[in-house]
N, C-alpha and C positions, 0 to 999 in steps of 0.2 A: 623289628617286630613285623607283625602282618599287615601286608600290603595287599587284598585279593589274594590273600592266598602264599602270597611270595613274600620271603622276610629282606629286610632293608632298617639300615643303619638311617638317622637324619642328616650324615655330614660322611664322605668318604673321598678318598682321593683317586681318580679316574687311572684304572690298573694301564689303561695304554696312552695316556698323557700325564705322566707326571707331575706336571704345573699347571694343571686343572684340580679345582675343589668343587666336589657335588654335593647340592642340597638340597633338598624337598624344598617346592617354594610354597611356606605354610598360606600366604596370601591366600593363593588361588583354593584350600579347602574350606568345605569338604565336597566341593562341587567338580573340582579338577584335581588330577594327579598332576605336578608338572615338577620337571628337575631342571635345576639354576645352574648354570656353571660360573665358578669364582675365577679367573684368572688373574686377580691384578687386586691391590689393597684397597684402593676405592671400591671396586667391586665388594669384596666384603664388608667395609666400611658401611657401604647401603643397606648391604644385605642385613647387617644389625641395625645399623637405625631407622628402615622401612617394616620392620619385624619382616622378612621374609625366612629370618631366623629368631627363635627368640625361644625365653627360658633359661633361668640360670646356667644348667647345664650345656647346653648347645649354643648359647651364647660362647659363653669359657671354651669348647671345645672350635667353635669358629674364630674366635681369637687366634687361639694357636697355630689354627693354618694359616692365619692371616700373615703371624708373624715369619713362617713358612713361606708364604709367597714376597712378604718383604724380603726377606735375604735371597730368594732366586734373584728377584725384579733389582736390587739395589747396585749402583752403579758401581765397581771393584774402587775406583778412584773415592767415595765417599761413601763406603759401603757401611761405617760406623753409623756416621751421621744418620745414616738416610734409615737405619737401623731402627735409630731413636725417635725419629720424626714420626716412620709408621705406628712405632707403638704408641707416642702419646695420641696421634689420629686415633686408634682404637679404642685405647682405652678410656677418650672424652666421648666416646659414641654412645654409652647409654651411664649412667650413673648408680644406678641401685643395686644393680646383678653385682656382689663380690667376686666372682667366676671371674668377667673377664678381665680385669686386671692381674689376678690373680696367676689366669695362663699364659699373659702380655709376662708377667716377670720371669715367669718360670721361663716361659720361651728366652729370654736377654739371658738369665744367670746360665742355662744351658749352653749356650753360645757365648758365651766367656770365656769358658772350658777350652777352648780352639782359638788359633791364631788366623789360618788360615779361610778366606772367604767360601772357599769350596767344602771346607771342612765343618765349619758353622751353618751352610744350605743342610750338609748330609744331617749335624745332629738335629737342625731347626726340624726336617722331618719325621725324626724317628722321633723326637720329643713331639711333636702334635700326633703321630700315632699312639704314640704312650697316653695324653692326657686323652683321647679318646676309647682307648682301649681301657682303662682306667675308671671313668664315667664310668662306661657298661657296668665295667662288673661291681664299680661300690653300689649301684642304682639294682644290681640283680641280690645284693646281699642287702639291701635297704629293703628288699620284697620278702627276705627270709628271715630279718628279726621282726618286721611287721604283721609275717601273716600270723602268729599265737598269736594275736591282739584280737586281731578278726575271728579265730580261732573258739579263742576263749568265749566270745560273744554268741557266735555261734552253738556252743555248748551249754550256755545258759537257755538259749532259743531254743532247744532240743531238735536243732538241725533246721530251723526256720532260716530263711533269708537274713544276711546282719546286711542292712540300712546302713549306708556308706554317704556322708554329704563329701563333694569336693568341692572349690573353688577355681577358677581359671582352667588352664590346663598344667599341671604339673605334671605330665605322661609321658609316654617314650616320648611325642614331638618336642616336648622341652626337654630333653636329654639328647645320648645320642642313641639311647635303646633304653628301654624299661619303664624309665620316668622315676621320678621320686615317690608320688604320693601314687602314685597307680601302681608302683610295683609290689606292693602289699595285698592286691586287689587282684592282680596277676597271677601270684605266689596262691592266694584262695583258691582261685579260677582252679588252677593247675591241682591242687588238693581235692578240688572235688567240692568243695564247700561254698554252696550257695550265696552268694549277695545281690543285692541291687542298690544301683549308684545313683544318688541325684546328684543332676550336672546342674550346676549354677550358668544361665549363658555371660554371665559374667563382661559385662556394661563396660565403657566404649566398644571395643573390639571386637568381643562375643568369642573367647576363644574357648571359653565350654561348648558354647552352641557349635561351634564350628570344627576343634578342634576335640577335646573330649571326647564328646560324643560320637566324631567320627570314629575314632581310635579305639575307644570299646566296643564300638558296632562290629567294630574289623575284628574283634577277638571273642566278639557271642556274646559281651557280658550285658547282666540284663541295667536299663539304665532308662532315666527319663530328664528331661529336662525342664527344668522350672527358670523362673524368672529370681534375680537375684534379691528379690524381698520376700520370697517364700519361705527361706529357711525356717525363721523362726516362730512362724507358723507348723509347718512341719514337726519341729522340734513338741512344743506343746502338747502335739499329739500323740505323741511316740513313733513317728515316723522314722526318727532318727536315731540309730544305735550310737553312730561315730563319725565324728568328723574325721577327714585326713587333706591336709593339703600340704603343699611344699611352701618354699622361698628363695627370696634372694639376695639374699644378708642375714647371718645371725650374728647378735652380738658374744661374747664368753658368758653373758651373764643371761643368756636367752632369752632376749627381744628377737622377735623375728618380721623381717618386713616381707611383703608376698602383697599381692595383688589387692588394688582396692574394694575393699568390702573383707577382707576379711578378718578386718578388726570386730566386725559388727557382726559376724557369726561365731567367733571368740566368745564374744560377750552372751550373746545370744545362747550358746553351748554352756556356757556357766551355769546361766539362769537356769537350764533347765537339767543339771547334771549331768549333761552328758560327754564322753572324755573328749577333746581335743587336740590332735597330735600334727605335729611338724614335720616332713621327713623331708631330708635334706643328708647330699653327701659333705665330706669334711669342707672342700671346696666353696664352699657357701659359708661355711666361718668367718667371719672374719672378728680375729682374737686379740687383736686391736683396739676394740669398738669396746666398750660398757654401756653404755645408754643408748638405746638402739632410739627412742625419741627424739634425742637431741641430737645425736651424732649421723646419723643413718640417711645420707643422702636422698632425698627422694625426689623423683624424675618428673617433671612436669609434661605431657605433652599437648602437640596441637591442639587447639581449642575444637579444629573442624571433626576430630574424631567422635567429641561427644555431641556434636550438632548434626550431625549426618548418619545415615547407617547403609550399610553396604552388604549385600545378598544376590540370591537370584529372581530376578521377577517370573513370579509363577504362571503369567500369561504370554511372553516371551521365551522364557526358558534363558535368556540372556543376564550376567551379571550387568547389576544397576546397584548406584548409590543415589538414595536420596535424603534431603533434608526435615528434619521432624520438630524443627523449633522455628520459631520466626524468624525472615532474613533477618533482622537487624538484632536478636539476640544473643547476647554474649556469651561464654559458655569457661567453662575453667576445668583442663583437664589433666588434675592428678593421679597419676597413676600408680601408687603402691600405700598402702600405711603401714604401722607397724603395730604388732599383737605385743603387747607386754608379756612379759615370761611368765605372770603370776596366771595370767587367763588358757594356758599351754599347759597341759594334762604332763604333756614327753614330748621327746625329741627324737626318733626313729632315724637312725643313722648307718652306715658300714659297719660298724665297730659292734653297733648295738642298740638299744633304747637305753635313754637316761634322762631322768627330770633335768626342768629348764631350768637348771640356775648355773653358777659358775665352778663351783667344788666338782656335781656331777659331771658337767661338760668338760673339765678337764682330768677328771679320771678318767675320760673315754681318748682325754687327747691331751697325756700329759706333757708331748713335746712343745706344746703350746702355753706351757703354763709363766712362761721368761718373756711372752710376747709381748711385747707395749706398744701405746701411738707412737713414742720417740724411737722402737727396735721393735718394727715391724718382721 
């Protein structure tokens, strides 16, 4: 997507270094452009649990090179073993994103298929170009059964602006192009048809403030950002046509977990009628799962990210972090909840939009309908 002008993937693989993986290092926005280089499984290993990548999809599609760079880097003599060892590394590195374990298997089952160590490096490749070439385009057809939603809204407005709330960033930076919930917004944009988006900056991280926001700037769309208890405020007033955001697990029965808070603009969208939708590609499935409350992993992290906050100081021009609570207070910081399927309008997908429950979801995916926790 647009970079200044210039289009760029979030994750590629360096055309004159083969064993190099390149990635927007999302830290440094929306203040610096910088690109990371992966060379080595630890390296990616951080690069997901520092979020210098993050988002379900670009998560999952960073796994796969990961496992790409395990089978260059793995020694011929233990090249199995060393195989396994990366992957479980990766796939304990964040908890909630269904993605990246989901790319950690696909990469192993792919590499099974071969005997040979050089032969398993060439498919571990073409299988991480695939899952990312892949993203793209379920995330570009996630934009084209979502925009009639915007569409339709639009039509009822008789061409007025439709009122977009997001949450986090589910945008191209959380994919590897288009994004989940912005690819709908995209697909508008491209139509001709007017929106504006509130950006939630979206607490510890601020990756609406940061990230969001930077991303639709980069493509005109008109957009403001609010503090993550305005919603439903907002809402009340008729601010708000439509929610759209993404996630990071669905369960078959459509729970969906996504970024904290937005259980609470769920609820908030109820009260006030108005629809709320999930847009997620299949990859985020996970059909395994029924109770997305009980079962649905959820990530705890550092305490210091909600005790601190990290920008540019406006009188230096230098990035600074500082603290906003008292040294000696405690801080607890969870990061995802999960929206019950009943508070979830639809499910905006590759295949198509279909209500959250389990019969729907698997008419859109009924390869999945034999899946269980014990035959995954």
């Amino acid at each position: 997507m647009n970079v200044n002008g210039k289009q760029y993937r979030t994750i590629w693989l360096d055309p004159d270094q083969p064993d190099v993986v390149r990635i927007i290092d999302q830290r440094a926005l929306p203040h610096e452009f910088t690109i990371m280089d992966l060379r080595t499984v630890e390296d990616v290993r951080r690069a997901i649990a520092d979020m210098a990548v993050r988002g379900a999809g670009l998560i999952g599609a960073t796994a796969a090179y990961g496992m790409y760079i395990a089978a260059l880097t793995a020694p011929e003599t233990t090249f199995e073993a060393s195989l396994r060892a990366s992957a479980a590394t990766l796939i304990a590195t964040r908890p909630t994103a269904a993605n990246l374990a989901w790319a950690v298997n696909r990469q192993l089952a792919a590499m099974e298929t071969a005997a040979d160590p050089a032969d398993k490096i060439a498919i571990a490749r073409q299988t991480a170009a695939a899952v990312a070439d892949e993203d793209t385009d379920f995330c570009r057809r996630i934009g084209l059964h979502g925009h009639p939603l915007i569409q339709a809204i639009s039509a009822k407005k008789n061409g007025a602006p439709v009122n977009i709330l997001t949450h986090c960033n589910a945008g191209w930076l959380a994919f590897v192009d288009y994004g989940s919930a912005t690819a709908p917004m995209y697909a508008a944009r491209a139509a001709g048809v007017p929106i504006h988006v509130w950006v939630d900056e979206t607490r510890p991280r601020n990756q609406g403030a940061s990230l969001t926001a930077w991303e639709l700037g980069q493509h005109g769309i008109s957009h403001e950002l609010i503090v993550d208890n305005a919603g439903g405020h907002l809402m009340q007033h008729g601010l708000v046509d439509m929610c759209i955001v993404g996630a990071d697990r669905v369960t078959r029965r459509g729970d969906a977990a996504n970024k904290i808070g937005t259980y609470l603009k769920a609820l908030a969208a109820r009260d006030n009628g108005i629809p709320f939708y999930i847009a997620l590609p299949s990859s985020t499935f996970d059909f395994a799962m029924r109770d997305g409350i009980v079962e649905i992993p959820v990530e705890e992290r550092d305490p210091e990210e909600v005790r601190t906050m990290t920008g540019r100081d406006t009188r230096t021009g230098q990035p600074a972090t500082i603290r906003i609570c008292p040294d000696t207070t405690p801080a607890r910081n969870v990061g995802f909840d999960v929206t019950p399927a009943r508070l979830i309008t639809a499910l905006i997908t590759e295949r198509g939009v279909c209500a959250a429950d389990e019969v729907s979801i698997l008419s859109l995916y009924p390869e999945a309908a034999r899946i269980t926790a014990d035959h995954p």
